[in-house]
C-alpha positions as CSV (number, residue, x, y, z in Angstrom):
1,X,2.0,17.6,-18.0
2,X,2.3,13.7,-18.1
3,X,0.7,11.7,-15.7
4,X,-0.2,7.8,-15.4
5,X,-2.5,5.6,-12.6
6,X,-0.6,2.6,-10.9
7,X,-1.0,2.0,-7.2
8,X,2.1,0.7,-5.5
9,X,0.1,0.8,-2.1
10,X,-0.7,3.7,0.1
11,X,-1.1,2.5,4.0
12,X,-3.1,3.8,7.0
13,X,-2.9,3.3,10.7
14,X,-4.4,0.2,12.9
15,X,-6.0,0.1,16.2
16,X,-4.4,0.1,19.4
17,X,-5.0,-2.6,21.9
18,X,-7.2,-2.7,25.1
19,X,-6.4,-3.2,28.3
20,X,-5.0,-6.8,28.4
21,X,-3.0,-6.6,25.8
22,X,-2.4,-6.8,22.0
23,X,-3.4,-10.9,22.4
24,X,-6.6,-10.4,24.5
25,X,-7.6,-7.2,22.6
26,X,-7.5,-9.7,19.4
27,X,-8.8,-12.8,21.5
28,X,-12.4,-10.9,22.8
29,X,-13.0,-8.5,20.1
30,X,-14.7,-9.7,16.6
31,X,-13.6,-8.9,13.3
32,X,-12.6,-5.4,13.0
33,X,-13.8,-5.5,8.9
34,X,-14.9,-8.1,6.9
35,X,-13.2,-8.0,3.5
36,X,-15.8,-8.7,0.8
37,X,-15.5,-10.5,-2.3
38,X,-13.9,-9.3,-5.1
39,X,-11.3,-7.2,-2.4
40,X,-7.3,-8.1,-2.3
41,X,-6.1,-9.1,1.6
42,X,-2.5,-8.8,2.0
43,X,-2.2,-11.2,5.1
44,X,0.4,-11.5,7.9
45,X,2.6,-8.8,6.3
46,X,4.8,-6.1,8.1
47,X,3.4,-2.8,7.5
48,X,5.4,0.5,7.9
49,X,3.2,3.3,8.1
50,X,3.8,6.6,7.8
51,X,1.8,8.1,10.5
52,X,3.3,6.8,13.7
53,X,7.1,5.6,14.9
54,X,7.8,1.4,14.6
55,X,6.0,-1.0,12.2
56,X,2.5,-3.2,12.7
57,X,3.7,-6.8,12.7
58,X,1.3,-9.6,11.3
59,X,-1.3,-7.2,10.2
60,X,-3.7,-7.7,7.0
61,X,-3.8,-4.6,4.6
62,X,-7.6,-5.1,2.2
63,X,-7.8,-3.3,-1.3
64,X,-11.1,-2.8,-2.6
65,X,-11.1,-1.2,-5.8
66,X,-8.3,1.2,-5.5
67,X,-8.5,2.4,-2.1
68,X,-7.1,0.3,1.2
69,X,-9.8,-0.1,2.9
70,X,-8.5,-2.0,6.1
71,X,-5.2,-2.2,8.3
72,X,-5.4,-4.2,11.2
73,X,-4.0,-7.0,13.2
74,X,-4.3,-10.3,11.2
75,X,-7.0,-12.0,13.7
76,X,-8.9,-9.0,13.5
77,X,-9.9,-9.2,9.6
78,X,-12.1,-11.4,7.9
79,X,-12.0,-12.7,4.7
80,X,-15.1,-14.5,3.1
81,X,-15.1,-17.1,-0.2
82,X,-14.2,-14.8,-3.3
83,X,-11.4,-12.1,-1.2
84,X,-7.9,-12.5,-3.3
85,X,-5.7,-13.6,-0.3
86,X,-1.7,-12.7,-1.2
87,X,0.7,-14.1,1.5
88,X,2.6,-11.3,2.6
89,X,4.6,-14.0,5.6
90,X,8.0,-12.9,6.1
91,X,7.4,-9.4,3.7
92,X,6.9,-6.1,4.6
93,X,4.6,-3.3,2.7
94,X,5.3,0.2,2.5
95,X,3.7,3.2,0.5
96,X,5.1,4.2,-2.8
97,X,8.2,6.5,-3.0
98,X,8.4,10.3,-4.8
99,X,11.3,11.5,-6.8
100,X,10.9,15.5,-7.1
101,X,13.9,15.9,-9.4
102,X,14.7,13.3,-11.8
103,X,15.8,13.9,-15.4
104,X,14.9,11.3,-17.7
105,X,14.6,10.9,-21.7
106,X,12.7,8.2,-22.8
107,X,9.5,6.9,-21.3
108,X,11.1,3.3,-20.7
109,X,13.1,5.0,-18.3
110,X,10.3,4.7,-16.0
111,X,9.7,1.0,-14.9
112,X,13.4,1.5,-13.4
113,X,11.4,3.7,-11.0
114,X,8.7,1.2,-10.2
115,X,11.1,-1.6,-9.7
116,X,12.9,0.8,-6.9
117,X,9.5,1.3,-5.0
118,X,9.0,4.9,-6.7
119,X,5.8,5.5,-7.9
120,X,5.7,9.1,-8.9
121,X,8.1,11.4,-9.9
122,X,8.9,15.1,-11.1
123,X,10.4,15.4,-14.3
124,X,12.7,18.1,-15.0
125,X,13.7,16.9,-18.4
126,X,11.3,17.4,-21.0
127,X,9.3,21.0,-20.0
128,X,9.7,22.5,-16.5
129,X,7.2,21.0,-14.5
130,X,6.5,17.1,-15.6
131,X,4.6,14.5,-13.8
132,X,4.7,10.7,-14.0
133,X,2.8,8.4,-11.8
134,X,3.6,4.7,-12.4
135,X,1.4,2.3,-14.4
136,X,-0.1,4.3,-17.3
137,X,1.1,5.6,-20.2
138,X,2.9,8.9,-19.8
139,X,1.2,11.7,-22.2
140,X,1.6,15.2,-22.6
């Protein structure tokens, strides 16, 4: 079995908003999380999650370790002296695709797979059940 330990990120839901509205749920309510330092905040970035219809516009995604720790509205987040801050403006973020049948001979192959957003992927080449997640060094 090969496998290999790259994150192409995973997302999670954000909260609704109250009564008023999206802008006076963000206006009255304090930071939902405070990133830390040392954590990765992917700021004003479209996220398309995968459990609910639509997208979350303008919406900070933190990374501590290698686990999001965070999604929510941009105003909602905040992030201290040390936090990694990428500008996701005008980008959108999405979890890593799977490839369950993919035939491939050569362990270069695989960074074709990572530039089209798929991060893991079932290879049917070499033995009948082979794994490859993106980032590490595939092994046997």
């Amino acid at each position: 079995m090969k496998s290999c330990a790259v994150w192409l990120l995973g997302l999670a839901s954000s909260c609704g908003a109250g009564p008023g509205g999206p802008a006076a749920a963000t206006a009255l309510t304090p930071p939902a999380i405070a990133a830390r330092p040392g954590d990765i905040a992917i700021t004003d970035v479209t996220v398309v999650p995968m459990t609910s219809d639509g997208v979350l516009a303008h919406h900070t995604v933190v990374i501590r370790g290698d686990r999001i720790v965070a999604v929510a509205p941009d105003a909602r987040v905040a992030l201290p002296a040390g936090t990694t801050v990428i500008a996701g403006s005008g980008r959108w973020l999405m979890p890593g695709l799977v490839d369950m049948h993919v035939h491939t001979w050569r362990d270069d192959d695989l960074t074709m797979f990572v530039a089209a957003g798929v991060t893991t992927i079932r290879n049917r080449t070499h033995c009948p059940v082979t794994w490859f997640q993106a980032g590490s060094t595939p092994r046997p």
